[in-house]
BAVEXDREN-863874 format. One line per 10 residues: number of its first residue (from 1); their letters; for each residue x, y, z of C-alpha. Coordinates in pm, 1 decimal, decimal comma, always signed. Example, Ala and Ser with C-alpha at 12.3 -4.5 7.8 and 13.67 -1.06 7.14 Angstrom:
2
1	AS	+1230,0 -450,0 +780,0  +1367,0 -106,0 +714,0 $
This chain:
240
1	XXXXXXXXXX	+0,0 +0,0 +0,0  +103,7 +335,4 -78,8  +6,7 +675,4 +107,9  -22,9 +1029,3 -26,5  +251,7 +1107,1 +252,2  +460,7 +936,7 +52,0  +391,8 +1073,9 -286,9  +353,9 +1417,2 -248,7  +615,1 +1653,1 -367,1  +752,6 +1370,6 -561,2 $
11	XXXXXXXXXX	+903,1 +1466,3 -882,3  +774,4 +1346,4 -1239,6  +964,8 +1315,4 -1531,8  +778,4 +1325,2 -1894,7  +981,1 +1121,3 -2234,2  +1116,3 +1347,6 -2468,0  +1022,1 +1296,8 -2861,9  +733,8 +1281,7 -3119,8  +382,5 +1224,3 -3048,0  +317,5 +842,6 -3010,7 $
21	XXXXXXXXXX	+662,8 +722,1 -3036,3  +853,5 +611,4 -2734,7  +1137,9 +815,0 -2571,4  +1448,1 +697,6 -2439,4  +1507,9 +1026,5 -2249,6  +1287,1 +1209,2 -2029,6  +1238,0 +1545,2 -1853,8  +1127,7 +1686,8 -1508,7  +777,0 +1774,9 -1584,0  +703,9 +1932,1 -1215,5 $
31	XXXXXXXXXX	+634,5 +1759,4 -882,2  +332,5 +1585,7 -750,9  +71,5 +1844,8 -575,6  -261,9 +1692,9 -520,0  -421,0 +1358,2 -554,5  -725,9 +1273,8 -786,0  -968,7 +1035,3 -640,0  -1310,3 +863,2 -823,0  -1620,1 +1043,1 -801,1  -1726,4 +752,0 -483,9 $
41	XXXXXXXXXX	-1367,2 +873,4 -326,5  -1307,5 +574,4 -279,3  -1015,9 +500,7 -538,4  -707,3 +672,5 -638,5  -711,3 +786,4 -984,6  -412,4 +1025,8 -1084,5  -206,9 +1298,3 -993,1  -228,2 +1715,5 -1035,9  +162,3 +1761,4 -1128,7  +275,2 +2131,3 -1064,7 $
51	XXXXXXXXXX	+475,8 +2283,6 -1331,7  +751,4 +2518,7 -1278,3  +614,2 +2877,2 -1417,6  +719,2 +3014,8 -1724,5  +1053,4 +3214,2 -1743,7  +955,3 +3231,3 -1385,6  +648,0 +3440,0 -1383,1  +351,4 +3304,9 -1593,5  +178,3 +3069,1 -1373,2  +60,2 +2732,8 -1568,6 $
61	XXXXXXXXXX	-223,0 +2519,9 -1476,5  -147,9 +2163,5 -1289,7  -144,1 +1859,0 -1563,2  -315,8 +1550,5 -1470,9  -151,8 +1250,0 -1478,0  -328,4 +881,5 -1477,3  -211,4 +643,4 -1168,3  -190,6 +376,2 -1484,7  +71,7 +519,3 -1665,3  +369,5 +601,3 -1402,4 $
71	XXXXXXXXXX	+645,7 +374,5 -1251,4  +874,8 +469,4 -1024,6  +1248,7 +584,6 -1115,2  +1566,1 +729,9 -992,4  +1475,1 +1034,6 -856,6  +1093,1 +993,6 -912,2  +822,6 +905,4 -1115,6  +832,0 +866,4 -1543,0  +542,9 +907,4 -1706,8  +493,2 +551,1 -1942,6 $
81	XXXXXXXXXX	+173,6 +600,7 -2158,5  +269,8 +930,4 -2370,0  +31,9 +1174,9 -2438,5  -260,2 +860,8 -2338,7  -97,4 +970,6 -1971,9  -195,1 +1354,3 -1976,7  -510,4 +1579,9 -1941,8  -810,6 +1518,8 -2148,1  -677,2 +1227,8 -2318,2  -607,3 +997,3 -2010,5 $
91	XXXXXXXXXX	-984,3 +1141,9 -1863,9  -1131,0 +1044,3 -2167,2  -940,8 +736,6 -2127,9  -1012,3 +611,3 -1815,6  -1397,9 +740,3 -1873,4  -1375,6 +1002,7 -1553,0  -1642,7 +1239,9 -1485,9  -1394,7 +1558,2 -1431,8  -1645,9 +1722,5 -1220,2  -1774,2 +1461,3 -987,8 $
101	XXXXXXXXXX	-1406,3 +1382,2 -911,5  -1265,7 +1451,0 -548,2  -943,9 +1579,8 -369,9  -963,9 +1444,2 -54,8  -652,2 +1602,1 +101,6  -760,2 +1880,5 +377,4  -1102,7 +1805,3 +360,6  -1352,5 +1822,1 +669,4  -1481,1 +1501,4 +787,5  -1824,8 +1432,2 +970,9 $
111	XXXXXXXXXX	-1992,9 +1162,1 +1009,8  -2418,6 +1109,7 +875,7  -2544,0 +1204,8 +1193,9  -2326,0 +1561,0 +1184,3  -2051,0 +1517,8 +1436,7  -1737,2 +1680,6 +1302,4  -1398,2 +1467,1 +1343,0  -1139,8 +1663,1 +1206,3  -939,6 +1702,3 +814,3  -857,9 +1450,3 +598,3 $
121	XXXXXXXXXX	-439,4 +1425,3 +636,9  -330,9 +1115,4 +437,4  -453,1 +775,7 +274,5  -328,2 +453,9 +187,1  -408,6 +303,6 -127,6  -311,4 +17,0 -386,2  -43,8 +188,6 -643,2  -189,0 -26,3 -922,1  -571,8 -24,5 -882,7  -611,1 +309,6 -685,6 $
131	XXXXXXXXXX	-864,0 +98,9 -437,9  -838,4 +272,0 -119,0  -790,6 +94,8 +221,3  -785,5 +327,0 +479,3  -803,8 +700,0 +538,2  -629,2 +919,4 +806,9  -814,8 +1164,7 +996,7  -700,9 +1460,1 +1178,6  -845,3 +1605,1 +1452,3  -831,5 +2009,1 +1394,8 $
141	XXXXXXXXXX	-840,0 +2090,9 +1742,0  -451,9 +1991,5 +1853,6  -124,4 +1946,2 +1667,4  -162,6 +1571,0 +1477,6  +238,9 +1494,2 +1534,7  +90,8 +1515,5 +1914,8  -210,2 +1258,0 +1965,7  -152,8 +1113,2 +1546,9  -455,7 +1018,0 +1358,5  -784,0 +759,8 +1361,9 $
151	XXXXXXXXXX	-745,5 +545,4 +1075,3  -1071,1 +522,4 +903,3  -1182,4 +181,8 +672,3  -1308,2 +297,6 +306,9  -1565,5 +108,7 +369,3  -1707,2 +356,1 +633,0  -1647,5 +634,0 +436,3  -2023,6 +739,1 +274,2  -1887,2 +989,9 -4,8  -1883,4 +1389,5 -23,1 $
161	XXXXXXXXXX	-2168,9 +1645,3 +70,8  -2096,1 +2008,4 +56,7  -1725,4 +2006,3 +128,1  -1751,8 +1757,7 +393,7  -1633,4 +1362,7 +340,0  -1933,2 +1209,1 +501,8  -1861,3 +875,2 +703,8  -2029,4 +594,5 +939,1  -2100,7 +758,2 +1280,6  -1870,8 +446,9 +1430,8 $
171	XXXXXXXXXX	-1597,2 +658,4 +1277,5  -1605,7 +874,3 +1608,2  -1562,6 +568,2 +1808,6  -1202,2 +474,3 +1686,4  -858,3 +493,3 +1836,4  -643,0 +729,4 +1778,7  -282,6 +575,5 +1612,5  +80,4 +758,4 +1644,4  +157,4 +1043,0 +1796,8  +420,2 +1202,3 +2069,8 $
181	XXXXXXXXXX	+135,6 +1060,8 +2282,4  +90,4 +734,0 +2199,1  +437,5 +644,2 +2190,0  +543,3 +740,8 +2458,9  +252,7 +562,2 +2595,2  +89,7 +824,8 +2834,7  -249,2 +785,5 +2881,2  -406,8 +1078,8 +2720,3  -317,8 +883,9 +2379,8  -572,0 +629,0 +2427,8 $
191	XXXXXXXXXX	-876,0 +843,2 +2441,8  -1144,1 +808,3 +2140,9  -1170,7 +1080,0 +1891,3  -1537,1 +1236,0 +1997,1  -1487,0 +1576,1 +1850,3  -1314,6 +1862,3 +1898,6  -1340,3 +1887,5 +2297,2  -1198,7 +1543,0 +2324,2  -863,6 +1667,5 +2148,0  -847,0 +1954,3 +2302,9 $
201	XXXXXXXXXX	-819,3 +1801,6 +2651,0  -498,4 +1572,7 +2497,3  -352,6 +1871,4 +2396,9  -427,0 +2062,3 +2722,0  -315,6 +1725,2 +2902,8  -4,4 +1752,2 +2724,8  +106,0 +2102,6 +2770,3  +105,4 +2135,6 +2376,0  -73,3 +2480,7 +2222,1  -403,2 +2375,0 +2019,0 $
211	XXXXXXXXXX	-399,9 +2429,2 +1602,6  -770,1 +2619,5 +1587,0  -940,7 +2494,9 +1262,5  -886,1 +2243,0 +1000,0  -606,4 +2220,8 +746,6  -732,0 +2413,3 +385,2  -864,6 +2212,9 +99,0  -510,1 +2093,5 -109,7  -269,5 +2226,9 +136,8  +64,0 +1980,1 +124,5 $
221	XXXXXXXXXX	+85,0 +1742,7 +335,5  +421,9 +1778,6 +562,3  +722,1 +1580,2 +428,2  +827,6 +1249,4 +620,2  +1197,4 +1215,7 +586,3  +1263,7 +908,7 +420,9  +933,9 +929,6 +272,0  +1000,4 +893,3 -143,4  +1292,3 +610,4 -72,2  +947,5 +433,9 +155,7 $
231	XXXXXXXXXX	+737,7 +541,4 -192,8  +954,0 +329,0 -465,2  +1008,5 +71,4 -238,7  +645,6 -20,5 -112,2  +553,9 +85,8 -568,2  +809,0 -174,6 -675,2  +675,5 -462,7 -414,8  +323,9 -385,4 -526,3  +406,0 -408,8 -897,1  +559,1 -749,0 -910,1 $
């Protein structure tokens, strides 16, 4: 399984030469800044790669890259399918609805009976299918590297309502993973996400200051060190 830790900020390298023909050199393209997901959420289905701006000043648009057509290389990711890999083309392709599709990164979580739990912060997913296997919520109220996350099943995730991903209320009743807190194994680590006020009394607990609010919609995720070396390995394993 792969994570969006792992991938984002990842450079990607497009082949040189004509339309349709294969290249035997390639060229940085930009770096991995958002993750596509299925209109259901529920599957990964390409990257938004970030291109460097134009003689430094004119800002381009992100290209879209299908999860089919990468592989992992030295130094990143190389594109594999051509122009089939890019844009239009690959969402024609892969028969996506554009507009239905979701980012999932930084987005508010409650569950169907309106309790808020905190911000998507990462995901772990199959590199060659996109299926999704778990997702990693944030509580907004305190500093995640203090009390972690609640790793949340796709299969209680219900899908997206007004900038909200909507899941099963026994989301709220799972324990929170990782952390200062949990390993070092003080008590305050083992408490049940239950909102907001539930958080905030770890953090208080802890003598940490409390992050007020959830992360924005797209914001990177923080860089793990060691995470793209983690990324090729745990792509390569999966392809074979």
């Amino acid at each position: 399984m792969l994570k969006l830790s792992q991938i984002n900020g990842v450079a990607v390298y497009a082949p040189k030469g004509s339309k349709g023909k294969a290249a035997a050199t390639y060229t940085s393209m930009g770096k991995v800044h958002q993750t596509v997901f299925a209109p259901d959420g529920l599957r990964v289905v390409g990257f938004l790669v970030s291109r460097p701006d134009l003689v430094g000043m004119v800002k381009r648009d992100d290209t879209f890259v299908a999860l089919d057509s990468i592989t992992p290389c030295d130094g990143g990711i190389r594109v594999t399918k051509g122009n089939e890999s890019f844009d239009d083309v690959a969402r024609a392709r892969l028969g996506l609805d554009w507009d239905a599709c979701l980012i999932w990164a930084g987005m508010d979580v409650k569950t169907t009976e309106g309790k808020v739990l905190g911000y998507v912060n990462d995901a772990s997913f199959n590199s060659k299918s996109g299926a999704v296997e778990s997702f990693a919520i944030g509580d907004g109220g305190v500093a995640q590297s203090l009390v972690g996350s609640v790793e949340v099943p796709a299969s209680m995730v219900c899908g997206y309502e007004k900038g909200y991903m909507i899941v099963q209320p026994q989301a709220a009743k799972l324990e929170l993973t990782g952390g200062v807190a949990a390993k070092a194994g003080e008590s305050y680590a083992k408490a049940k996400l239950e909102g907001k006020k539930a958080a905030e009394q770890a953090g208080k607990a802890a003598g940490e200051a409390v992050e007020v609010g959830s992360k924005a919609l797209g914001k990177q995720l923080g860089k793990t060190r060691g995470m793209f070396s983690s990324f090729v390995d745990e792509f390569r394993k999966a392809q074979e």
